[in-house]
N, C-alpha and C positions, 0 to 999 in steps of 0.2 A: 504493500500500500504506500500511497502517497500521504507526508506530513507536513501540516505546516504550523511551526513554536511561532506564537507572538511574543516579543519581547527585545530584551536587547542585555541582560545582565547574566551575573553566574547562575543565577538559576536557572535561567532559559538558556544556558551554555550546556550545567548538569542534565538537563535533558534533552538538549541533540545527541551531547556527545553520545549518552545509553539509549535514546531509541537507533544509532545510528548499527549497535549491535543488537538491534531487532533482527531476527530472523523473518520474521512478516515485513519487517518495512525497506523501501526500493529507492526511496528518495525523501529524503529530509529539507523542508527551505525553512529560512527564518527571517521574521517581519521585525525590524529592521536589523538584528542581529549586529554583531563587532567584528574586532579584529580579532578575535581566539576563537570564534561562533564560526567564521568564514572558512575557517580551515576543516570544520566538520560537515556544514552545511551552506546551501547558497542563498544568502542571503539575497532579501529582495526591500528594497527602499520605500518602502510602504510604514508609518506611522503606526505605533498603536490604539491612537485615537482616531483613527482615520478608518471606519469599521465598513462603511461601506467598499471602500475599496480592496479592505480585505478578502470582507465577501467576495468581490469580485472575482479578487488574484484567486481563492480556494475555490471557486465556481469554476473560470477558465482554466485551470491546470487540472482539476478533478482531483483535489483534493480529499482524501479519505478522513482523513482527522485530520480537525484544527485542538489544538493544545495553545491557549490562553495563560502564560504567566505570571504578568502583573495584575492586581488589584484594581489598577484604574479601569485600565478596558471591563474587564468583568463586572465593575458596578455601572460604569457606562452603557450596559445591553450588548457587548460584543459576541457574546453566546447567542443571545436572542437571533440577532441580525444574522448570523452566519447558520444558525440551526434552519432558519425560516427560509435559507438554498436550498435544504434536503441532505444538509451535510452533517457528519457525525462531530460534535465538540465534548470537550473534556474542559468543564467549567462549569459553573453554575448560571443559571439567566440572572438578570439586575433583580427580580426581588428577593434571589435571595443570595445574593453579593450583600445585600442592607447587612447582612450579620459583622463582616467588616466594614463596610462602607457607613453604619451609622452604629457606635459605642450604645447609642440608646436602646435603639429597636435591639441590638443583639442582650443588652442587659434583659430586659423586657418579655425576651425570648426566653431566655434561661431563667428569668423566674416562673413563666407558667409550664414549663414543662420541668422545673425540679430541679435543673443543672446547679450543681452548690458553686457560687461566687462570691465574690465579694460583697457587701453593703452601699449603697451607695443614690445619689439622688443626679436629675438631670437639669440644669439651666439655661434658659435663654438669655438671661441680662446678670451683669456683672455681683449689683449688690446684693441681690439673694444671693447668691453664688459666695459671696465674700462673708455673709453673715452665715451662710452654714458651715464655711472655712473656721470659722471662729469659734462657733457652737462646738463643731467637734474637734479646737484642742481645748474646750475650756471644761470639755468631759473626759480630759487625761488622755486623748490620740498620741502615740509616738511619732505620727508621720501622718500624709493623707496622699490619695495618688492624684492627679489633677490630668483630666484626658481633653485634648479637642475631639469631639464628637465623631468631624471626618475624616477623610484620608489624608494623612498626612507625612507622608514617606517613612514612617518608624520613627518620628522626631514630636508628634506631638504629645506626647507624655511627661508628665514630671513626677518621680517619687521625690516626695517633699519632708522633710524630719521638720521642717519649721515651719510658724504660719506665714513668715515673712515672704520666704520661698512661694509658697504657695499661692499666695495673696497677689504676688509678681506676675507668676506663672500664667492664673485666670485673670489677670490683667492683659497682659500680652496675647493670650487668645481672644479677648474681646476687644483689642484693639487690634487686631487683621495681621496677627504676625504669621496665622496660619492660613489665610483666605479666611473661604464660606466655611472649612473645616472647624474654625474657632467660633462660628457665629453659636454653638454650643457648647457646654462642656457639660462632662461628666466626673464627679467627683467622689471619691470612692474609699471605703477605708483601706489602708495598710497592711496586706496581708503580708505572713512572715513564713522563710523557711527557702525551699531552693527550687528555685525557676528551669523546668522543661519546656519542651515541647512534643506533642505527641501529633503526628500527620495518622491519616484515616481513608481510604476511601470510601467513597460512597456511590449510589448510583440511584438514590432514594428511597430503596427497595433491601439494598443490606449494606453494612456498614464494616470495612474492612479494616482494623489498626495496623500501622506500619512497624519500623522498627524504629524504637524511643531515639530523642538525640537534646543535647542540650547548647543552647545558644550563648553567646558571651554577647551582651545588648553595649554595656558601658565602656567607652573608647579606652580606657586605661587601663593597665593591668590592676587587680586587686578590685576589679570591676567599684573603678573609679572614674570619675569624669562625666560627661554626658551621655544622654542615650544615643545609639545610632541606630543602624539598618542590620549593626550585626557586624560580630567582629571577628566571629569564628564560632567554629559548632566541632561535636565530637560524634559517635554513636556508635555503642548506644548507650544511652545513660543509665548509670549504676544506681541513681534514687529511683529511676522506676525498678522498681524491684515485683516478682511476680505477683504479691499480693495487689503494688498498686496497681498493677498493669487488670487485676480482677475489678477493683474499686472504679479506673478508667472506662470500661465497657461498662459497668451495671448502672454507673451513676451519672457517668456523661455521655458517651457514645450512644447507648440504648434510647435512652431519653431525649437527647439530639433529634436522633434517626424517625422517633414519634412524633416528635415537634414537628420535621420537615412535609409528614405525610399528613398532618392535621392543619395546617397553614397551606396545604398543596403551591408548597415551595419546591421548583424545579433545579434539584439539586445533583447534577452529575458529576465528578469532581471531586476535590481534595479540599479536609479539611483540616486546617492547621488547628489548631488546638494549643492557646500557652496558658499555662498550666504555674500552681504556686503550690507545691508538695511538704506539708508539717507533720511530722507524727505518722507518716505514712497515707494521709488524711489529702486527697487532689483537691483543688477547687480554680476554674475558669477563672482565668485574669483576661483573657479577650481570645475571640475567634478568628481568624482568620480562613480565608475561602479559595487560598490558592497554597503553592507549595511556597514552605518558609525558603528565605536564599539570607544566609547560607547554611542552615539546617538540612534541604535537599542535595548536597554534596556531599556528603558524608552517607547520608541514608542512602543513594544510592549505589554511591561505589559498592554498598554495603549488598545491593540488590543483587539477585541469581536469576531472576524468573525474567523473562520478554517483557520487557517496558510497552512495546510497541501494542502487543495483544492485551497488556491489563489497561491500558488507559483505551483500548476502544471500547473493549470489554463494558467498560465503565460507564464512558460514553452511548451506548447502546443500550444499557440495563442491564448488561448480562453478566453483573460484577460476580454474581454467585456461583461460588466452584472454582472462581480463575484461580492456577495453581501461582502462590507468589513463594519464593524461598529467599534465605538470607545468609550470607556470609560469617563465619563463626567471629570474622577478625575484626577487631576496632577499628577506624577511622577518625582522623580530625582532621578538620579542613582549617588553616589561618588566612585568617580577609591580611593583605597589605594594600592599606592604604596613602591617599596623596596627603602630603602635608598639611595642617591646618585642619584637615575632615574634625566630626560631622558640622565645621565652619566654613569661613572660604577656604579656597586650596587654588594651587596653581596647578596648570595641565600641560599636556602638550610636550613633556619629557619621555625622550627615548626610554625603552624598557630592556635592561639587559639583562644575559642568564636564564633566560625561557627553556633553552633547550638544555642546559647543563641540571635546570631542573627536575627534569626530566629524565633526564639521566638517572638521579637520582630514583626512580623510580616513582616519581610525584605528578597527580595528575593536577593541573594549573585551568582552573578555569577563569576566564574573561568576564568580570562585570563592565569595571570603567574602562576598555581601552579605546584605541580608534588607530589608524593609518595615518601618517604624515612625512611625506618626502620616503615612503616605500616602507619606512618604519612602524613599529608599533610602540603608542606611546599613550599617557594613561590622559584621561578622559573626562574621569569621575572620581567621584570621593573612594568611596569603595573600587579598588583598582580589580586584584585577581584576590582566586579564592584556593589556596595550593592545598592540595589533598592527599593524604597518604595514607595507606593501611599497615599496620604490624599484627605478628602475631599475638599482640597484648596491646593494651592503650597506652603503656611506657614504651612501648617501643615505635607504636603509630606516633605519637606525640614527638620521639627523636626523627623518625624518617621526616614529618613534616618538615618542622623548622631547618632539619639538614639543607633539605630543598630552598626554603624560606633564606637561605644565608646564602646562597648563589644567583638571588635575584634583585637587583637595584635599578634604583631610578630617582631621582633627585626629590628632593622629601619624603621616598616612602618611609613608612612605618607600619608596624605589628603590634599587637600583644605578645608579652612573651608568656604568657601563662592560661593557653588554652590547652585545655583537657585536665589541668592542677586537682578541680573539683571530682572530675573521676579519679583520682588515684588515693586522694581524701577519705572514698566510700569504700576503699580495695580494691580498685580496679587494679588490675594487671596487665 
């Protein structure tokens, strides 16, 4: 079959590169894809917000799957508009993108069908917003978390230890520092303990979990500094332990999966799932409706079964039965990023040691890059996302960064301390 990835990051890199070891699939394109994407697949200059034209290019080339990776398109209708060819996609339609596309409606969600969450209240105008900031540290809060409502590249969050912070925070969302995404917010209590991520399929008929992985959000090691898009991911993560991974399906997947068929939410697709684990005890910190990046790097290197036959599988209903398998070995993937990220950064720097990376045995995937003067040079905040497996997570953890230290480019930078938390729980 023919595929066509929208997008242009390491996630949508993660998944050319494995459907391109589909044994069902024949040819892989990608809308508008990079310079690390280009090498896997043929890029076509076509926008992600530009759906009708998608539709077209997957109409004219006869397209078998479209696979949607970003967020924006999928709350924009670009399922909708490309299913409404006759074409197979692997996304959700826009009403029910709302789960990430509006913090509200997704709270809202998961209170009527049970899904345990956080606490939390929704605002349109700043001073209620500021007096319930207030109310709850004046009832002893340690912290409060403060969301803009929409989509906001992975930056509209604040965990807050202060009111002052806070106070700032829903300030700057209701003065437009996030767009239309700030014209709400959601404000939420502080939940404690260690942040996963669990991805799922679904096809809104059954509901498949993947393999656990955990993200590193805050740009500094010791998971310090501000949030980003993600700084690196491991899997799979050693606090989902099998108990919780039973707690995971009974109390949020199951219950999900009712919700979707009682809202007759067309939901075909992957659900990210970020997760706040205490005591063994999950609870929902937000949804997300597409594959996490770069949490999808690692969980797939991770994959054994046909990317290409599960996600049409998916796509078409017929998720139940698809064989999926998984690799015994660890993975961690490290984001290096352009200097200054998740602030300004300067771009347009040669990118050296791709291939010595590789060498290494490290698969390098492409978020921020581009072509310039024949070269490849970084683009974006988030550059590459270097991935590596070992026969243990101490040992995936050295193979990565070995790679990570034969690749530069003028202000990159890393974490040095992705995977730290798995070796904390015993991982090996």
């Amino acid at each position: 079959m023919k595929v066509l990835v929208i997008g242009s990051g390491g996630r949508e890199h993660a998944l050319v590169w494995k459907l391109r070891q589909s044994a069902a699939v024949e040819k892989v394109y990608c809308a508008p894809g990079n310079a690390g994407i280009a090498a896997d697949a043929e890029c076509v200059a076509i926008g992600v917000d530009e759906l009708e034209k998608l539709a077209d290019f997957a109409q004219d080339r006869q397209i078998d799957l479209v696979v949607v990776g970003p967020e924006a398109p999928l709350c924009a209708g670009a399922a909708d508009v490309i299913r409404a060819r006759g074409i197979a996609v692997f996304g959700p339609g826009a009403a029910a993108a709302k789960l990430e596309g509006s913090k509200e409606f997704a709270k809202e969600f998961m209170r009527k069908y049970g899904i345990p969450t956080a606490r939390g209240e929704a605002f349109t105008a700043e001073v209620p917003a500021l007096a319930y900031i207030a109310s709850e540290f004046a009832r002893g809060a340690k912290g409060i978390v403060v969301k803009a409502d929409g989509l906001a590249a992975g930056k509209g969050v604040l965990v807050a230890e202060d009111r002052r912070s806070a106070e700032e925070f829903t300030h700057e969302c209701f003065s437009g520092a996030f767009g239309a995404a700030g014209a709400k917010v959601v404000i939420e209590e502080l939940l404690t303990g260690e942040e996963t991520s669990v991805l799922a399929l679904t096809d809104g008929k059954t509901i498949v979990r993947l393999a656990s992985s955990q993200d590193h959000k805050r740009v500094f090691d010791g998971d310090k500094g501000p949030n980003t898009g993600g700084m690196g991911a491991y899997s799979p993560a050693p606090v989902v332990t099998c108990e919780v991974e039973k707690r995971i399906d009974e109390e949020i997947l199951k219950p999900f999966l009712r919700g979707l068929a009682a809202e007759k939410l067309d939901y075909r697709g992957v659900l990210f799932a970020g997760l706040m684990i205490e005591n063994g005890i999950p609870k929902v910190l937000e949804f997300n409706v597409r594959f996490g990046d770069p949490e999808v790097q690692p969980v797939l290197r991770r994959l054994e079964g046909d990317l290409g036959e599960i996600l049409l599988r998916t796509a078409r209903g017929e998720l139940a039965g698809t064989p999926i398998a998984w690799s015994d070995e660890p993975c961690v993937s490290v984001v290096m990023a352009s200097g200054g990220y998740p602030g300004k950064y300067a771009k347009g720097f040669p990118i050296e040691g791709l291939e010595a990376a590789a060498r290494e045995g490290a698969v390098v995937f492409h978020a921020g890059t581009a072509f310039k003067d024949g070269r490849i040079v970084n683009s974006g905040g988030r550059v590459l996302g270097v991935s590596a497996r070992g026969a243990d997570i101490k040992t995936a953890i050295a193979n990565a960064y070995r790679a990570v230290d034969k690749i530069t480019f003028e202000g990159g930078f890393c974490r040095r301390d992705i995977g730290a938390k798995a070796l904390k729980h015993g991982g090996k």
